[in-house]
VOTOR-861599 format. One record per residue (C-alpha): residue in three letters; x, z, y. Coordinates in steps of 0.02 Angstrom, whole numbers, plus 50000, padded with zeros to 5 digits. Each point is the difference from the previous one (the first is absolute). Layout:
<recs>
+---------+-------+-------+-------+
: residuo :    xx :    zz :    yy :
+---------+-------+-------+-------+
:     ALA :     X :     Z :     Y :
...
+---------+-------+-------+-------+
</recs>
This chain:
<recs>
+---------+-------+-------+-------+
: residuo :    xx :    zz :    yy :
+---------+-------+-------+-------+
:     UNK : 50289 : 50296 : 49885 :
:     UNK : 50121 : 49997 : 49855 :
:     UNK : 50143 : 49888 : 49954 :
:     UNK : 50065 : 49961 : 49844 :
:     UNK : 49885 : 50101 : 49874 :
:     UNK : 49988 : 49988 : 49807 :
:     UNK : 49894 : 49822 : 49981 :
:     UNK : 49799 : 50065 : 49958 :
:     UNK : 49836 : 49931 : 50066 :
:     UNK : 49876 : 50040 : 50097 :
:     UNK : 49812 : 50018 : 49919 :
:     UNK : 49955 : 49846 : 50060 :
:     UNK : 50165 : 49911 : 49931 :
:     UNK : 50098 : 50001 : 50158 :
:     UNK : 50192 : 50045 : 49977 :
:     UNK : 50011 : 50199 : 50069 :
:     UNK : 50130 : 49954 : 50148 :
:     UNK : 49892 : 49840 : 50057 :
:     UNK : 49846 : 50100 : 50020 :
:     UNK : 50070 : 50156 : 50080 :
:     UNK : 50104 : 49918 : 50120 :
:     UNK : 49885 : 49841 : 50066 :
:     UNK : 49820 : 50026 : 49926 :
:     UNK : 49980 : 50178 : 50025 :
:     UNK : 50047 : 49990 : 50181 :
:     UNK : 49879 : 49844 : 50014 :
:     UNK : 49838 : 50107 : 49920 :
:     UNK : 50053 : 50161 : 50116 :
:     UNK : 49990 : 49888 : 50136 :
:     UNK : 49849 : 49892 : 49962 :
:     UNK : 49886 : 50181 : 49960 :
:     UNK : 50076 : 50077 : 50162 :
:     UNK : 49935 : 49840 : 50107 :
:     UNK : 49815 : 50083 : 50030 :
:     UNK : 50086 : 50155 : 50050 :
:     UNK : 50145 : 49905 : 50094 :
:     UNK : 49839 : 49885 : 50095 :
:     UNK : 49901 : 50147 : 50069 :
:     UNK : 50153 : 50099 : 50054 :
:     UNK : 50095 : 49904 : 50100 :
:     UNK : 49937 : 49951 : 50202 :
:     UNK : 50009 : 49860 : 50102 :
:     UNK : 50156 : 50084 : 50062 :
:     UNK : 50075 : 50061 : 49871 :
:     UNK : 50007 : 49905 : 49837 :
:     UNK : 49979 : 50100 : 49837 :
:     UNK : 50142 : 49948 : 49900 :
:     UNK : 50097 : 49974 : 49816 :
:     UNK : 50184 : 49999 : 50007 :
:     UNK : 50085 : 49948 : 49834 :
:     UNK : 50195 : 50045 : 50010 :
:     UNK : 50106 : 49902 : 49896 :
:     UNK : 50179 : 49959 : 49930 :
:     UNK : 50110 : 49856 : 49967 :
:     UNK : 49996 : 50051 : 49810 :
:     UNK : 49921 : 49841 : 49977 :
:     UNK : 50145 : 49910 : 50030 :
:     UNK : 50075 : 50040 : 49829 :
:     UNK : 49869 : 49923 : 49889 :
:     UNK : 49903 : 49832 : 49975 :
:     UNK : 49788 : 49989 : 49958 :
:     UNK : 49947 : 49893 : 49871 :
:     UNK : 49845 : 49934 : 50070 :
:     UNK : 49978 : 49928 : 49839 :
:     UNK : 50014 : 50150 : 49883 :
:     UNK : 49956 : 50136 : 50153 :
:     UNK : 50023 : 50151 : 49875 :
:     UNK : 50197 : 49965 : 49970 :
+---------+-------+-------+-------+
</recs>
């Protein structure tokens, strides 16, 4: 992840820190889930852990302007 860059966006308009900390994590996961359903057992659960911080503690989202 990264914290704090220089403000750019994505291709697809998404502010750069947005995208690589939440929606990248979200695609890896969602084009690992074929792999993830044939691996795992009855047993043994194939599995995604996402670590994370309280670094969102020091800011606020905009739901209403999502990019700032």
């Amino acid at each position: 992840g990264v914290m704090f860059p220089p403000y750019s966006e994505t291709e697809d308009g998404f502010e750069q820190q947005w995208a690589i900390n939440h929606l990248a994590h979200f695609l890896l996961t969602s084009l690992l889930m074929p792999l993830l359903c044939n691996a795992g057992s009855a047993e043994n659960y194939a599995r995604v852990v996402n670590i994370s911080s309280c670094a969102h503690l020091l800011g606020e989202i905009d739901f209403d302007d999502i990019n700032h």
